[in-house]
VOBATOR-79318 format. One record per residue (C-alpha): residue in three letters; x, y, z. Coordinates in steps of 0.1 Angstrom, whole numbers, padded with zeros to 4 digits, always signed. Layout:
ALAXYZ/...
//
This chain:
UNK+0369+0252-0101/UNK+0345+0250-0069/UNK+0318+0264-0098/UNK+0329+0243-0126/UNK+0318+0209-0096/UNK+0287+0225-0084/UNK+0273+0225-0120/UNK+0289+0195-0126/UNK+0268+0177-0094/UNK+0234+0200-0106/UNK+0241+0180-0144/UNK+0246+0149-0127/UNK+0214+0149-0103/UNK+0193+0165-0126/UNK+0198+0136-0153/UNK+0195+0108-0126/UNK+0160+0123-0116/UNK+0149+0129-0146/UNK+0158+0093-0154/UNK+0143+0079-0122/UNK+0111+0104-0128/UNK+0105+0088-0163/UNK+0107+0056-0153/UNK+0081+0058-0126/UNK+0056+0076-0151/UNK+0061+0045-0171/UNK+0056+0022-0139/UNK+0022+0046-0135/UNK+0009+0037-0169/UNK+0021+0000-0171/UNK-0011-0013-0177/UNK-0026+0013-0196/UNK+0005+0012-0221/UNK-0001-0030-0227/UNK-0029-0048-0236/UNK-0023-0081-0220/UNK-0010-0066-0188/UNK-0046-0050-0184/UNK-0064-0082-0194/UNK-0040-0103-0165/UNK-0050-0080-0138/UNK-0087-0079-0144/UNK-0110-0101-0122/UNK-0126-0133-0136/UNK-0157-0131-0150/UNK-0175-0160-0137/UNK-0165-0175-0100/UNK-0158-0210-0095/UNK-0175-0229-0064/UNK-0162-0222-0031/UNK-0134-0249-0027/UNK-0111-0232-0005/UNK-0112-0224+0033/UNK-0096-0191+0045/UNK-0084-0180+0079/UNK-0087-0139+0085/UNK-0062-0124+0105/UNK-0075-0086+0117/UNK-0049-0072+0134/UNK-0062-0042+0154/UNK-0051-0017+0179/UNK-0068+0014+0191/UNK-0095+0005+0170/UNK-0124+0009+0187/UNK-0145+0030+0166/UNK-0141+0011+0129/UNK-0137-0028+0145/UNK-0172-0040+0147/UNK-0181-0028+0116/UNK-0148-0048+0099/UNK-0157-0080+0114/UNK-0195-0078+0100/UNK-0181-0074+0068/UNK-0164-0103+0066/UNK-0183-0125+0084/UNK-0215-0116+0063/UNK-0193-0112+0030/UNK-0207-0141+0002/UNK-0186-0173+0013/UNK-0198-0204+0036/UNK-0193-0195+0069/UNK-0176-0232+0076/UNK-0152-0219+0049/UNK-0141-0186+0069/UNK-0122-0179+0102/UNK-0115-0149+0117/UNK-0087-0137+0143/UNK-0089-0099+0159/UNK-0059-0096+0170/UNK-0055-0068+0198/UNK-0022-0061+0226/UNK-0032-0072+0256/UNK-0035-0034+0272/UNK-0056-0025+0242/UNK-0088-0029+0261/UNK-0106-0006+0238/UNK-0108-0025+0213/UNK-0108-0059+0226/UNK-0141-0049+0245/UNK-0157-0034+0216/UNK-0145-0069+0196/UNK-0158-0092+0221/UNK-0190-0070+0221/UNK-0193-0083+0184/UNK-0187-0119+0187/UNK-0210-0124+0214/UNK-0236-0106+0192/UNK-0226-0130+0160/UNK-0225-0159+0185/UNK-0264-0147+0191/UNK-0271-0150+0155/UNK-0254-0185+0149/UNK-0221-0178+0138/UNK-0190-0187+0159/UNK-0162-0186+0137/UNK-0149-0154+0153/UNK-0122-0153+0178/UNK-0102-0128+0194/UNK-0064-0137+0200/UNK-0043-0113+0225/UNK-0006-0116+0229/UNK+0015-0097+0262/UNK+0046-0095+0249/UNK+0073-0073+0225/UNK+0073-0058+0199/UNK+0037-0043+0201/UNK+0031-0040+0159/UNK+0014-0057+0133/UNK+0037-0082+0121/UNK+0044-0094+0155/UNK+0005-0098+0158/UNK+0002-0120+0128/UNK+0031-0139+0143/UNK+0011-0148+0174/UNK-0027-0159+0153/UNK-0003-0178+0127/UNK-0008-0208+0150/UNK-0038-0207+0155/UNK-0052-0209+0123/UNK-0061-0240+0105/UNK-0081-0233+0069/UNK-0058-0236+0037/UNK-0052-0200+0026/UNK-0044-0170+0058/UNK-0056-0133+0045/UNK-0052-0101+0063/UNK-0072-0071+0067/UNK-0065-0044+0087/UNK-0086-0031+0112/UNK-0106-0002+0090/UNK-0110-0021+0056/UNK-0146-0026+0040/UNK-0138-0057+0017/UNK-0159-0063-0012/UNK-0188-0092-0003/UNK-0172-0114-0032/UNK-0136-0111-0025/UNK-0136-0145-0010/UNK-0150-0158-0046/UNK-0127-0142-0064/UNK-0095-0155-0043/UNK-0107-0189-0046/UNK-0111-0187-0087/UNK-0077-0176-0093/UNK-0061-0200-0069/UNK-0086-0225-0081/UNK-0076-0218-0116/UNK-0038-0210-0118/UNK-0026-0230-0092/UNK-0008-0197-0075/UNK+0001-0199-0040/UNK-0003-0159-0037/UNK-0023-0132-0046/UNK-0027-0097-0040/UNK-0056-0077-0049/UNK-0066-0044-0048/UNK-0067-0018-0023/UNK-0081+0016-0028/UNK-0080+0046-0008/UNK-0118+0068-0008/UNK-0122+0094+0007/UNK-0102+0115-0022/UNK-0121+0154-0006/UNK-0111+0150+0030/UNK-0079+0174+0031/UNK-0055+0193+0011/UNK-0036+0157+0008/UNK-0063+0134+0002/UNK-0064+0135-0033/UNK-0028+0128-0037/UNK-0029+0103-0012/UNK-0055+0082-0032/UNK-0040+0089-0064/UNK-0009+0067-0050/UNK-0028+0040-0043/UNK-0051+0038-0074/UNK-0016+0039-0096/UNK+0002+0015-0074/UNK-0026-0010-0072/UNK-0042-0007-0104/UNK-0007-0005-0126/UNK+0028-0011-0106/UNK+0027-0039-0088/UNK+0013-0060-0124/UNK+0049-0050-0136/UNK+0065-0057-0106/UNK+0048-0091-0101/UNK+0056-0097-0142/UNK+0086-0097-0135/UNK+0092-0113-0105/UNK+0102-0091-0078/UNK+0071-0079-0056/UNK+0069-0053-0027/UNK+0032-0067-0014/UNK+0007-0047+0002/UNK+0001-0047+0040/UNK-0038-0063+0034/UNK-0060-0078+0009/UNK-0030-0102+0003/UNK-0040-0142+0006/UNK-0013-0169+0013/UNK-0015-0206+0010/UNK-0006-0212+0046/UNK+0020-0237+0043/UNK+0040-0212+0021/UNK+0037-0192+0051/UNK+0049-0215+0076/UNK+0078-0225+0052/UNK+0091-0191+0057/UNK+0084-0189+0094/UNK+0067-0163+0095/UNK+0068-0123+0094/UNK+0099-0105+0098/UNK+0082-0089+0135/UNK+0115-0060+0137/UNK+0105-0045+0102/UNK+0084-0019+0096/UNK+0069-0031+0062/UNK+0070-0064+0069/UNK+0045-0067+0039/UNK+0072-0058+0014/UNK+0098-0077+0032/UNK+0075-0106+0028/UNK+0067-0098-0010/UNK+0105-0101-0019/UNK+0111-0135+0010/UNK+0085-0145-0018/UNK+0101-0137-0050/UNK+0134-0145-0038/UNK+0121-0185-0037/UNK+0107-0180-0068/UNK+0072-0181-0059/UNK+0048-0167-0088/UNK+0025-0134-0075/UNK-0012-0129-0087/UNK-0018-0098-0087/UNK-0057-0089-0090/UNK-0070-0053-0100/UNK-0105-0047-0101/UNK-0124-0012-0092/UNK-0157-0036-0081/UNK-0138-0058-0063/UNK-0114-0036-0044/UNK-0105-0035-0003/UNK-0118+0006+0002/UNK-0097+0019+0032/UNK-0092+0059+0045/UNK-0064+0082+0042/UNK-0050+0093+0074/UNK-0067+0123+0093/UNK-0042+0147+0097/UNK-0010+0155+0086/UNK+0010+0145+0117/UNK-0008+0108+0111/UNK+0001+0108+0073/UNK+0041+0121+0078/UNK+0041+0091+0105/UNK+0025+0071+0080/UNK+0052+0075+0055/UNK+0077+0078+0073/UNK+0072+0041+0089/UNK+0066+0034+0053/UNK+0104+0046+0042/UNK+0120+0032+0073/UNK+0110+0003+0067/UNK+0125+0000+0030/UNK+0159+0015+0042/UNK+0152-0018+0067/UNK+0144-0045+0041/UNK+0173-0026+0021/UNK+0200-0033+0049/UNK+0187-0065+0051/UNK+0199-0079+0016/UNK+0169-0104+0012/UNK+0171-0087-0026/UNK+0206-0097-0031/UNK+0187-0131-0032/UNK+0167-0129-0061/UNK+0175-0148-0091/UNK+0179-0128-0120/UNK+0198-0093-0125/UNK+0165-0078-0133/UNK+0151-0092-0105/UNK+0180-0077-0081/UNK+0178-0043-0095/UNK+0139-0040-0096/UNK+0142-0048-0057/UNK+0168-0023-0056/UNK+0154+0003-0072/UNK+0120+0001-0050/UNK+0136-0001-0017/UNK+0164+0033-0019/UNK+0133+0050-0040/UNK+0126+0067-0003/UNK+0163+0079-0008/UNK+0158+0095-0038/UNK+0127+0111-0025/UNK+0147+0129+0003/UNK+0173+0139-0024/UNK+0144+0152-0043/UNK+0128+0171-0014/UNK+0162+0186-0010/UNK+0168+0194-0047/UNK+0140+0211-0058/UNK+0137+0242-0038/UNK+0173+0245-0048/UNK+0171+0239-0087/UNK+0138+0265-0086/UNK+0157+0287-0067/UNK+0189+0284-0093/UNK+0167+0290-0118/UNK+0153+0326-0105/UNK+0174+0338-0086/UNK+0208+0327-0101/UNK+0226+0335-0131/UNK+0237+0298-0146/UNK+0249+0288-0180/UNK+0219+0286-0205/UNK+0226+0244-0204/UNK+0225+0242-0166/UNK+0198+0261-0165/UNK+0173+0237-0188/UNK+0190+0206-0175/UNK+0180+0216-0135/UNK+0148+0219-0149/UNK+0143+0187-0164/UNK+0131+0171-0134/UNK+0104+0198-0127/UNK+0093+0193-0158/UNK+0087+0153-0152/UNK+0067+0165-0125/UNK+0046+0183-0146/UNK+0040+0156-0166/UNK+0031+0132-0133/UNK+0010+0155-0124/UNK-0010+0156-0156/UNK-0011+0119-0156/UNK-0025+0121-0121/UNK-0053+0146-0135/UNK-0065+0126-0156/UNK-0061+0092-0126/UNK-0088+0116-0108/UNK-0111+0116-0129/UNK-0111+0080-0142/UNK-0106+0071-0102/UNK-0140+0089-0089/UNK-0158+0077-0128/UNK-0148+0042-0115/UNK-0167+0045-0080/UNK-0194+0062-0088/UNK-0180+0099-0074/UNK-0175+0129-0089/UNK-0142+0147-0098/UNK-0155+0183-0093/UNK-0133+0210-0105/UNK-0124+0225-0071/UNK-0109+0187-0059/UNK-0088+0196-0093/UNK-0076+0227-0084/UNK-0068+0217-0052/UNK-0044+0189-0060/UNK-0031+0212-0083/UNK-0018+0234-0051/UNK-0011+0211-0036/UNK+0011+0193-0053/UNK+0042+0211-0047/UNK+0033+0210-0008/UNK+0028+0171-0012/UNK+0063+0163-0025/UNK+0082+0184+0003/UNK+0056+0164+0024/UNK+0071+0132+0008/UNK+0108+0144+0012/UNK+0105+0153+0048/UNK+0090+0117+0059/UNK+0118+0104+0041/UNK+0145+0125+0058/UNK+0131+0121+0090/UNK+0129+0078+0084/UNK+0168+0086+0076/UNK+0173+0102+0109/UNK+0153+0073+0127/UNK+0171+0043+0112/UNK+0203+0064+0121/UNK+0191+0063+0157/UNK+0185+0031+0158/UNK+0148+0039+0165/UNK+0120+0013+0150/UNK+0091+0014+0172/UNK+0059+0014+0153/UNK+0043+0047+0148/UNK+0004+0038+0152/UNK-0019+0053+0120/UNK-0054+0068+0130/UNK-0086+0056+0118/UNK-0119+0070+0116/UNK-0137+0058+0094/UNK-0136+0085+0064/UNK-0138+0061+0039/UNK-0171+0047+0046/UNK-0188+0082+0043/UNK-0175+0086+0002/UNK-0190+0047-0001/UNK-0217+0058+0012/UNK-0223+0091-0013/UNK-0209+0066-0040/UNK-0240+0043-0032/UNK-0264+0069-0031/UNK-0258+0084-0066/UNK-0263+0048-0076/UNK-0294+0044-0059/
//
């Protein structure tokens, strides 16, 4: 009897993840699969005028070695200057960076341009979304933007923002973000792989059908919709998601804009204790929107379930961390039914497949920037891949175990500017 259950629960969870696997290989190739998806997410071709002024918001802490070189790329990026405002915004005991940011202004200040500021706030919680709570305020131009503290924006993101609000009369738009520096680590590869798929192909489906996790940056917000919904949610950990589905929840339509000249180019985390706290933060933070039932808002059934689905995905990651070793191990070491024995592998075999589908990511990634998909970076991700999913399961497990606790303080990402060095390459192949 005890067997007869165990296979029983192996059936069961092998079909759900093979089910759940499929689906997000179809999420991954959304855009490739239809036509008109591909053309929506594509960039204009021709920018209108600038109409529209925008108010920056950098939140930064511990940034001291990638800040100066954020706020010259915005202030110099191709938009009138009486257009643009920016806000740094640091903890007060972050003297680091506010240093290093005043250090900037008062050189832009030199050069004529004084639309810079640096807003610090003394009080708790020290994260992002409390930040952009405290420069809200102070802003004044039509449409608020973030970047985080590390991002090298495109010169003419500015002009392409202002089209497509211009144009389609949306109140929201996301564009892309794109992790470089694909060679750094055994991770890397994997790392940027996620991004180019999520960016490029599943937030068009998820903003097509009206129920959209947004991004942490390169998102731009008329600023009364902002103040309409008072704000960020300053106790979450992906307040950027939270915000996406406040969004969707009203009914709001999502732009979402994809183009590889046009993207936001950002690093992947330096080592592996950064990346786990990374994703872990990440997870939390869904099991925290989750709890918080801002889905159960949405209008439509489909809209519902699409929330859903995204925010337990981190649960299903743990329950796949946990499954696989067990299912290979079933398979080579145990003697099971012929049946059990293909169905536990079902799921392994989806991985296959993703991983496949991620080869060939790698190559159109690094064709798109101007890189080079060598064999070795190949081979790599190939051995790594198995690594990377436990990687996956244990951040997951371990966001569990903090939302358990009752623990939500924000676990602070390292940057170091990795990214700029693979521009940098990119740019002198080109040259």
């Amino acid at each position: 009897m005890i067997v007869a259950i165990i296979y029983l629960v192996l059936i069961v969870v092998s079909i759900l993840l093979t089910v759940q696997s499929a689906h997000v290989l179809y999420l991954m190739l959304y855009t490739w699969d239809r036509a008109d998806a591909e053309r929506k997410a594509r960039a204009p071709d021709e920018f209108l005028p600038p109409q529209i002024s925008f108010s920056v918001l950098l939140p930064a802490r511990h940034e001291e070695d990638v800040i100066q070189s954020t706020i010259e790329r915005v202030v110099r990026a191709n938009y009138p200057a009486e257009l643009l405002e920016v806000f740094v915004i640091c903890s007060q005991d972050d003297d680091g960076t506010i240093k290093k940011a005043e250090e900037k202004i008062d050189d832009l200040k030199r050069k004529g341009l004084h639309n810079v500021r640096v807003v610090v706030f003394d009080d708790q919680p020290i994260n992002k979304p409390h930040g952009l709570n405290t420069a809200l305020p102070h802003t004044a131009n039509q449409v608020v933007t973030i970047f985080d503290a590390e991002d090298d924006i495109h010169p003419e993101i500015f002009s392409l923002v202002n089209t497509v609000m211009v144009q389609e009369k949306v109140k929201v738009v996301q564009a892309g973000v794109q992790l470089m520096n694909y060679e750094s680590n055994w991770y890397s590869t994997l790392n940027v792989l996620e991004y180019f798929f999520w960016f490029k192909s599943r937030l068009h489906y998820h903003a097509h059908y009206g129920s959209i996790p947004l991004g942490g940056n390169t998102v731009f917000f008329a600023r009364e919709l902002l103040l309409r919904l008072g704000g960020w949610d300053d106790r979450n950990l992906t307040e950027d998601a939270d915000m996406g589905l406040r969004i969707s929840a009203m009914g709001e339509r999502v732009r979402v804009v994809y183009d590889d000249r046009y993207v936001t180019k950002e690093e992947t985390p330096p080592t592996l204790g950064h990346f786990i706290r990374q994703r872990t933060r990440w997870s939390q933070g869904f099991m925290q929107t989750l709890k918080k039932g801002t889905w159960k808002k949405m209008p439509t059934r489909k809209q519902r379930w699409l929330a859903f689905y995204v925010l337990v995905f981190p649960r299903g990651q743990a329950l796949l961390g946990i499954y696989l070793p067990i299912s290979l191990g079933m398979i080579l070491i145990l003697k099971v039914p012929v049946l059990i024995a293909l169905c536990s592998y079902l799921p392994v075999l989806l991985l296959a497949a993703h991983f496949l589908v991620q080869a060939v990511g790698l190559y159109e990634f690094t064709g798109a920037h101007g890189l080079e998909a060598s064999p070795k970076a190949l081979v790599r991700m190939a051995i790594a891949w198995f690594p990377f999913q436990m990687v996956l399961a244990y951040a997951a497990l371990r966001a569990m175990r903090r939302e358990m606790l009752g623990r939500h303080d924000w676990e602070k990402t390292q940057h170091v500017g990795a990214h700029r060095a693979t521009t940098e390459e990119a740019e002198s192949r080109v040259g």
